[in-house]
C-alpha positions as CSV (number, residue, x, y, z in Angstrom):
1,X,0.0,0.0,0.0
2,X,1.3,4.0,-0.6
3,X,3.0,4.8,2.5
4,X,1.7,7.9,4.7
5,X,5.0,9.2,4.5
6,X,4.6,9.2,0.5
7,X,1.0,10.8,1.0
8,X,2.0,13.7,2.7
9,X,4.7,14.5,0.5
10,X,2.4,14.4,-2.5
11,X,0.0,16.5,-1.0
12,X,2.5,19.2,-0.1
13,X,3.1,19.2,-4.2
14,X,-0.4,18.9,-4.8
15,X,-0.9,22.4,-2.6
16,X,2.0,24.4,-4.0
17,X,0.0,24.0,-7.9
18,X,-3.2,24.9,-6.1
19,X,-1.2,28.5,-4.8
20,X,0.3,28.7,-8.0
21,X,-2.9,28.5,-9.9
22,X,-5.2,30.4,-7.5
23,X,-7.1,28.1,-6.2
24,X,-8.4,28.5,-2.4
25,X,-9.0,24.7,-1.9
26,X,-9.9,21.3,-4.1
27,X,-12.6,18.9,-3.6
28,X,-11.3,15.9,-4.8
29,X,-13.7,13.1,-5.8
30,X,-12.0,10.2,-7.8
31,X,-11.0,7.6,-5.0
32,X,-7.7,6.4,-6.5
33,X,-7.0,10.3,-6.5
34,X,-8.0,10.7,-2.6
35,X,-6.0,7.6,-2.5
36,X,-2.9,9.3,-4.5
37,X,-3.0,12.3,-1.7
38,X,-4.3,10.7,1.8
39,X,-3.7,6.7,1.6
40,X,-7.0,5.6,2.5
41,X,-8.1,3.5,-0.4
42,X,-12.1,4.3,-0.7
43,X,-13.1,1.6,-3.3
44,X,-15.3,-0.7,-3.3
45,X,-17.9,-2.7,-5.7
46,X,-20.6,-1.1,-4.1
47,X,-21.3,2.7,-4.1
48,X,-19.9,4.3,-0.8
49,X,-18.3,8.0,-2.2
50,X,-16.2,10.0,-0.5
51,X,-14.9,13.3,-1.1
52,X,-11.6,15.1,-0.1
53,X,-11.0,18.8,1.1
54,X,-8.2,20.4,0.9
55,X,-6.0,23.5,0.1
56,X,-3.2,25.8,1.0
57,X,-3.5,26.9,4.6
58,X,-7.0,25.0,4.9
59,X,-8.3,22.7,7.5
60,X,-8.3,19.3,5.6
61,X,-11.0,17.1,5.9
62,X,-12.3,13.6,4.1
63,X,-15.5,12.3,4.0
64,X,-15.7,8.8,3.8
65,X,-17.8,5.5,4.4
66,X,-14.5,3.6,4.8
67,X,-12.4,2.5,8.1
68,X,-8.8,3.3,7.7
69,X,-6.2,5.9,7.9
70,X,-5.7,8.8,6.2
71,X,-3.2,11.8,6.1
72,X,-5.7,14.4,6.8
73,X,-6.5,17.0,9.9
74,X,-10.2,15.3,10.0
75,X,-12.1,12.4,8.7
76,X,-15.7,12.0,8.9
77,X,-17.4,9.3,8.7
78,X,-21.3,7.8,7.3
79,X,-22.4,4.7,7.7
80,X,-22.8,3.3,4.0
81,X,-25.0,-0.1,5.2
82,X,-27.7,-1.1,8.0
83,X,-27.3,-4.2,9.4
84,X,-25.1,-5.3,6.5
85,X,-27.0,-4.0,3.8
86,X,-25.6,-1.4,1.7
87,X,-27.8,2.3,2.0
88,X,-29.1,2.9,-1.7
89,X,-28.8,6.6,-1.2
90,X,-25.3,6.9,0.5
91,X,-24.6,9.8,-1.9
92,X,-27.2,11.8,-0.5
93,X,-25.5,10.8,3.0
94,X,-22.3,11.9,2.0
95,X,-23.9,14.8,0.7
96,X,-25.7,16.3,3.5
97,X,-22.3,15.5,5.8
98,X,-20.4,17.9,2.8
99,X,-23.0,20.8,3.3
100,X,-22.3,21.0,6.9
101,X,-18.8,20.7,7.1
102,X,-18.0,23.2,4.0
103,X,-20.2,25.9,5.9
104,X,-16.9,26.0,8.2
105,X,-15.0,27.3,5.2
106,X,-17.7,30.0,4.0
107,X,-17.4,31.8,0.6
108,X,-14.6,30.6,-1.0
109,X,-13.2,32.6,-4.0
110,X,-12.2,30.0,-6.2
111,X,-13.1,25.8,-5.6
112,X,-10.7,23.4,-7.4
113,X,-13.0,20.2,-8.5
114,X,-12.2,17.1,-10.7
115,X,-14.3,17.3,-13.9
116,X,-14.4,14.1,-14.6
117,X,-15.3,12.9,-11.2
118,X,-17.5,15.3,-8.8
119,X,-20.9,14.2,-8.4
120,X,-23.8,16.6,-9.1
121,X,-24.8,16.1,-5.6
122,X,-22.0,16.8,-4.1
123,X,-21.7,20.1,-6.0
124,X,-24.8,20.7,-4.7
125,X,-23.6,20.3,-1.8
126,X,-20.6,22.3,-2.0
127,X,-22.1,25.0,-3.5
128,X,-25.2,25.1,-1.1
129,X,-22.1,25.3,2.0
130,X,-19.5,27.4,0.7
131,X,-20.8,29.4,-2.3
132,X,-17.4,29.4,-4.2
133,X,-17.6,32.3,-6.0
134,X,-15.7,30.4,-9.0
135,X,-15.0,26.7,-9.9
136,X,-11.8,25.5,-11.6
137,X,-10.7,22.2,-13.2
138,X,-7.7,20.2,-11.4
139,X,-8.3,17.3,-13.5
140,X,-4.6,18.4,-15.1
141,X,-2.8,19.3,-11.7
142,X,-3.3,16.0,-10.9
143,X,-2.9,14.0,-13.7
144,X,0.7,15.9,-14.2
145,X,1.4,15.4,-10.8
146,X,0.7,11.6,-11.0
147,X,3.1,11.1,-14.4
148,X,5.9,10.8,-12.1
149,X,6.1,8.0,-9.7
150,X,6.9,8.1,-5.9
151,X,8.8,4.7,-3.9
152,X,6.0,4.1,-2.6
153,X,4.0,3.8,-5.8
154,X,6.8,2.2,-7.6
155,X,6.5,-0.4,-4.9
156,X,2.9,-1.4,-5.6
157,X,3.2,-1.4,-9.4
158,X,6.3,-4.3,-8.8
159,X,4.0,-6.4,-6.8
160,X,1.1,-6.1,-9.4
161,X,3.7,-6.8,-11.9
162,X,4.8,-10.3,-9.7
163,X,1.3,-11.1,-10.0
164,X,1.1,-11.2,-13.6
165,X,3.7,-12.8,-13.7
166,X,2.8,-15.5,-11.7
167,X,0.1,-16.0,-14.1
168,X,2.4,-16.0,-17.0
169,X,4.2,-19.3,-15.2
170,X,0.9,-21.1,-15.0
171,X,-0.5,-20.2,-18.5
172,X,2.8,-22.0,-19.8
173,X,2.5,-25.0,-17.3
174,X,-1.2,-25.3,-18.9
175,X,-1.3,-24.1,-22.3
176,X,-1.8,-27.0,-24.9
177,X,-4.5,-27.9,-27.6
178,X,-7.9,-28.5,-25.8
179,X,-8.2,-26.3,-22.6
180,X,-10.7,-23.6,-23.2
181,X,-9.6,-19.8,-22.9
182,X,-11.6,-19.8,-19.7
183,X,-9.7,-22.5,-17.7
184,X,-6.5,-20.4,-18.7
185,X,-7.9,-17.8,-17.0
186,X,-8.6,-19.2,-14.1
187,X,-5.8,-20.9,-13.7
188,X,-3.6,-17.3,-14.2
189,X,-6.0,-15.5,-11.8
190,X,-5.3,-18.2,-8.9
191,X,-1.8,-18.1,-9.8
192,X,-1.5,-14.6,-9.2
193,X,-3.4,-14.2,-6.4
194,X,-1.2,-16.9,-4.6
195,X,1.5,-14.9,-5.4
196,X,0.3,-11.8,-3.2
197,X,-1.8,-13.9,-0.8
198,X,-4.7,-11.7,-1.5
199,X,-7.9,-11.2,-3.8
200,X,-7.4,-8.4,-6.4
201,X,-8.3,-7.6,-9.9
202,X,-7.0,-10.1,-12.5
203,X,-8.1,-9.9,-16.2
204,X,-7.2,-8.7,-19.9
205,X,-7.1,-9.9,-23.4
206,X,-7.2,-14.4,-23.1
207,X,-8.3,-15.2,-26.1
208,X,-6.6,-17.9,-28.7
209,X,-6.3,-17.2,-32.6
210,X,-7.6,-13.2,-32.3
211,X,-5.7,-10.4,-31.7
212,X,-7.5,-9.5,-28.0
213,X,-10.9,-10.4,-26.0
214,X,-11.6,-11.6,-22.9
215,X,-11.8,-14.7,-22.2
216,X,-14.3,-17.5,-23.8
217,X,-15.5,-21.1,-23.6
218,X,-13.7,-22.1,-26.1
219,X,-11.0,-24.6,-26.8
220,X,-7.6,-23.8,-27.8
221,X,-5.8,-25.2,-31.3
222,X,-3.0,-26.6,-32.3
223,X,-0.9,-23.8,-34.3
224,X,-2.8,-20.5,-32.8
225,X,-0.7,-18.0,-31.7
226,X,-2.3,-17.6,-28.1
227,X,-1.8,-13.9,-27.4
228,X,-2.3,-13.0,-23.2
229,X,-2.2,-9.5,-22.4
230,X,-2.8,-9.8,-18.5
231,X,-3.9,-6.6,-16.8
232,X,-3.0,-6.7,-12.4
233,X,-4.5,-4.1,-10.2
234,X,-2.8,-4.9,-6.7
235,X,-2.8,-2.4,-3.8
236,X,-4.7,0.2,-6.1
237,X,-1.8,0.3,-9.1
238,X,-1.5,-1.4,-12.2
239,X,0.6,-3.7,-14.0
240,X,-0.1,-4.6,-18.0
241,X,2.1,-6.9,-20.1
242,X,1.5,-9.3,-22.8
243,X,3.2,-12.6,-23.6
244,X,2.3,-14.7,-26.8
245,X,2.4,-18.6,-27.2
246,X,2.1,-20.9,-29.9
247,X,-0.7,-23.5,-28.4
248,X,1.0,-26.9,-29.5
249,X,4.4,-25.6,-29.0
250,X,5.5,-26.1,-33.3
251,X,5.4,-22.5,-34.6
252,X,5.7,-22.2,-38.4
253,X,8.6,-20.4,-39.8
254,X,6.3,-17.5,-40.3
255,X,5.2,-17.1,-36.8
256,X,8.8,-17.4,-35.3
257,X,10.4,-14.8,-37.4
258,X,7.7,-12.4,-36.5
259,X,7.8,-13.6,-33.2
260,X,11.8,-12.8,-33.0
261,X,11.4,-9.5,-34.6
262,X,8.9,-8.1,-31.7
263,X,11.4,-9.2,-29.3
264,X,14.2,-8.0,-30.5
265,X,11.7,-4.7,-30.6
266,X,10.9,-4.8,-27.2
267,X,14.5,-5.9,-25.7
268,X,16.1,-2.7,-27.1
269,X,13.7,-0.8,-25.2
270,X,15.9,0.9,-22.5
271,X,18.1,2.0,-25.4
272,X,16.1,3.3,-27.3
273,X,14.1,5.3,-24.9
274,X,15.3,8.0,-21.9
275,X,14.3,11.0,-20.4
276,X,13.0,14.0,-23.3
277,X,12.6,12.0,-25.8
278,X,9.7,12.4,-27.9
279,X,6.8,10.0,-27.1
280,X,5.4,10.3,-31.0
281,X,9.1,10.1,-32.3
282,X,9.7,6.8,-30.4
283,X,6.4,5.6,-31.9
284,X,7.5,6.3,-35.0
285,X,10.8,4.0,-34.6
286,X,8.6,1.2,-33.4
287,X,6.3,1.6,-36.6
288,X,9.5,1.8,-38.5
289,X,11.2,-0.9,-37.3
290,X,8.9,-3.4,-36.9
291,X,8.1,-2.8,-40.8
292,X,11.4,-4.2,-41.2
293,X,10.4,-7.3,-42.0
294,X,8.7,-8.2,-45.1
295,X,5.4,-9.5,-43.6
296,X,4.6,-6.0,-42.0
297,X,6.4,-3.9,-44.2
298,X,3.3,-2.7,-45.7
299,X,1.0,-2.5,-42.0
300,X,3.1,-1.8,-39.6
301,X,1.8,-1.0,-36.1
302,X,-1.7,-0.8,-36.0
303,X,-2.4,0.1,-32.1
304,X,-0.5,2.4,-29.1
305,X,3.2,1.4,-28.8
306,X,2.4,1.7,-25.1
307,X,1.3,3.9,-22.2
308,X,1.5,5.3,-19.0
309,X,0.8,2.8,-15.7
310,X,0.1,3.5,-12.4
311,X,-3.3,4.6,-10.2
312,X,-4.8,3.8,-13.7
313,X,-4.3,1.0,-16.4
314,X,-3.8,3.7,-19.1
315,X,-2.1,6.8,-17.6
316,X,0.4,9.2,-20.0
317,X,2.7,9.7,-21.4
318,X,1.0,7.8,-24.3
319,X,3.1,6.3,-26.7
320,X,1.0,7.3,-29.9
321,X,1.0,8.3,-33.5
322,X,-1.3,10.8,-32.9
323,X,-1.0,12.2,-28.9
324,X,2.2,12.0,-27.0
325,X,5.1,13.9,-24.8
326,X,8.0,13.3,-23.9
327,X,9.9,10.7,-21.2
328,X,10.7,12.2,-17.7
329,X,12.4,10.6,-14.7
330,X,9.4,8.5,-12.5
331,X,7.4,7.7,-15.8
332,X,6.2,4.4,-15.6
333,X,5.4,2.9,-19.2
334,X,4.3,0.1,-21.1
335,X,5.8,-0.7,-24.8
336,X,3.9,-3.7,-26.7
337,X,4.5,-3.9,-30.3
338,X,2.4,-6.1,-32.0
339,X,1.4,-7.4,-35.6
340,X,-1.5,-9.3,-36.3
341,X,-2.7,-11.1,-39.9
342,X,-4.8,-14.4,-40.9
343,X,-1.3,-16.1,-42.4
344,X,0.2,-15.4,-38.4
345,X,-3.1,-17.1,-36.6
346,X,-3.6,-14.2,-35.0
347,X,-0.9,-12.6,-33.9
348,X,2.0,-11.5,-32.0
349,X,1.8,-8.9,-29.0
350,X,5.0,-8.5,-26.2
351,X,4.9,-6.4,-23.9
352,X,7.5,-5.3,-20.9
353,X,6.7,-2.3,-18.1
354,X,9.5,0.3,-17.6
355,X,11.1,2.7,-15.5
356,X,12.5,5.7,-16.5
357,X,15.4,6.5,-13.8
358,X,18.2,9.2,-13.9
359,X,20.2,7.0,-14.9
360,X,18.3,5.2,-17.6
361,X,15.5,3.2,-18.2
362,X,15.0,0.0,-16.2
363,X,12.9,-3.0,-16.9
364,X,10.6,-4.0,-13.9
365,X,9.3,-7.0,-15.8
366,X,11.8,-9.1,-16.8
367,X,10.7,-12.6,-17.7
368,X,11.6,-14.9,-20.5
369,X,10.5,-14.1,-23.8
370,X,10.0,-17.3,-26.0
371,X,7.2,-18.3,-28.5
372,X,7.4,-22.0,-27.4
373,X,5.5,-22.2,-23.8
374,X,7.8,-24.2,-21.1
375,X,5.5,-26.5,-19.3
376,X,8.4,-27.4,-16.8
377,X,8.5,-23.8,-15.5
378,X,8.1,-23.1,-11.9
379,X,6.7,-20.1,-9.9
């Protein structure tokens, strides 16, 4: 979990770009963001909100339904259940607790709020308690703050990434002609959460012969390319990597040439990228390179050469023809070139998580890249 330690430092950044931009206070909404800033991890399949307060020189405060700790001057809690059963109106709750409190902090001349997150109620809410005499977005503050990764954080993507790649071992120890994509899967998932000793999220692409999908009922062949792009969300951070097998372990000469030019791609990442580089430009020298071979000479890469990891399974920068920036010390990335055509059966997709340090750019998930699936692997 992000340490408290971690929490406060990132809320001291958070409030120097609030007095840098103007803004009295923020009302942050998005629960991997109040996560991000206090450490209390407010999630949870069923709807229990919680808002954060906070600004420079401002009594903080966190309105939650959640037990825990978190790095701020006051919590408050609502119940979100009676008896066991969860309230169907707990924003409303949460709500009526904001209006109150926010009276404490009365006309404030500008409110910071999440765009993409703040219920209308608690806006409401907000507005009804502390009449800000002008909103502003932080969506950006945020998201700019969060491109560059803490210890703490780093920590938590590493043990998502162990998890996925626990599942990796046991795909290879089960692959073969027969099992169905959805025995794969739940193999991988038990695998990996073995490997943290805990439930958590564990999902992506599983699906034999086809370039991604979740998971089916469906038996694997003999000569698909098997492509598992395996998505771990441990501790509230992500991991994201992709691995590709040939289900009967006999590739054709087609599929293993392909197969060694993507690797060879993705090995020469840390060279190839470093802090200010161009996130476009090093899309371009995938696209390039990978239509070095004659099969995708004329396609090339089709999808994002990666992305950003870390509260969220697709964070910037964004390796992408279209949208990008540039590499900075604490990015986190993903790079997963891929081709795809009927003569391949599917496809082939690798993919590796990164580090960009001072001193260069370091792999976090290193693990064996081989089209042939070892059965005698071991965790």
């Amino acid at each position: 979990m992000l340490t408290l330690d971690g929490c406060r430092k990132r809320q001291e950044r958070f409030l120097a770009r609030l007095e840098q931009a103007g803004i009295a206070a923020a009302a942050v909404s998005h629960p991997r963001d109040i996560y991000y800033l206090t450490g209390l991890l407010a999630e949870h399949t069923y709807g229990s909100p919680s808002l954060l307060f906070l600004g420079p020189g401002v009594r903080s405060w966190l309105i939650t339904g959640f037990d825990g700790e978190a790095v701020v001057d006051e919590t408050i809690r609502y119940s979100p259940n009676v008896g066991s059963t969860t309230n169907p109106d707990n924003h409303r709750r949460a709500a009526e607790r904001i209006r109150d409190i926010v009276r404490s902090t009365p006309n404030l001349p500008r409110l910071g709020y999440q765009r993409e997150a703040l219920p209308y109620s608690f806006a409401r809410a907000l507005e009804d308690g502390g009449a800000p005499r002008d909103w502003a977005e932080v969506d950006e503050i945020l998201l700019n703050l969060q491109l560059r990764k803490d210890a703490d954080e780093v920590a938590c993507i590493r043990l998502a990434i162990r998890a996925t790649l626990a599942g990796y071992t046991r795909a290879q120890q089960v692959i073969r002609p027969g099992i169905t994509e959805l025995e794969v899967l739940t193999e991988c998932q038990a695998a990996a959460q073995r490997r943290t000793g805990e439930p958590h999220f564990y999902s992506g692409d599983f699906r034999s012969a086809a370039p991604g999908g979740g998971a089916r009922n469906r038996p694997i062949e003999r000569g698909e390319l098997y492509i598992i792009d395996a998505w771990s969300d441990v501790h509230g951070y992500w991991a994201d990597m992709a691995r590709t097998w040939v289900v009967g372990g006999e590739p054709s000469d087609l599929q293993a040439s392909v197969y060694e030019h993507l690797a060879g791609i993705l090995r020469s990442v840390p060279e190839r990228a470093w802090a200010g580089r161009s996130t476009i430009e090093f899309f371009l020298e995938l696209d390039a390179r990978i239509r070095e071979h004659p099969h995708m000479a004329d396609t090339g890469l089709t999808h994002h050469g990666g992305h950003g990891i870390g509260l969220h399974a697709h964070e910037f920068p964004d390796i992408n023809r279209d949208r990008g920036g540039v590499f900075e010390v604490g990015n986190v990335f993903t790079c997963e070139p891929g081709f795809y055509s009927p003569e391949l059966n599917a496809g082939v997709r690798v993919e590796n998580n990164f580090l960009v340090t001072e001193s260069g750019v370091e792999v976090l998930s290193e693990y064996p890249l081989s089209i042939i699936a070892d059965p005698t692997i071991e965790q």
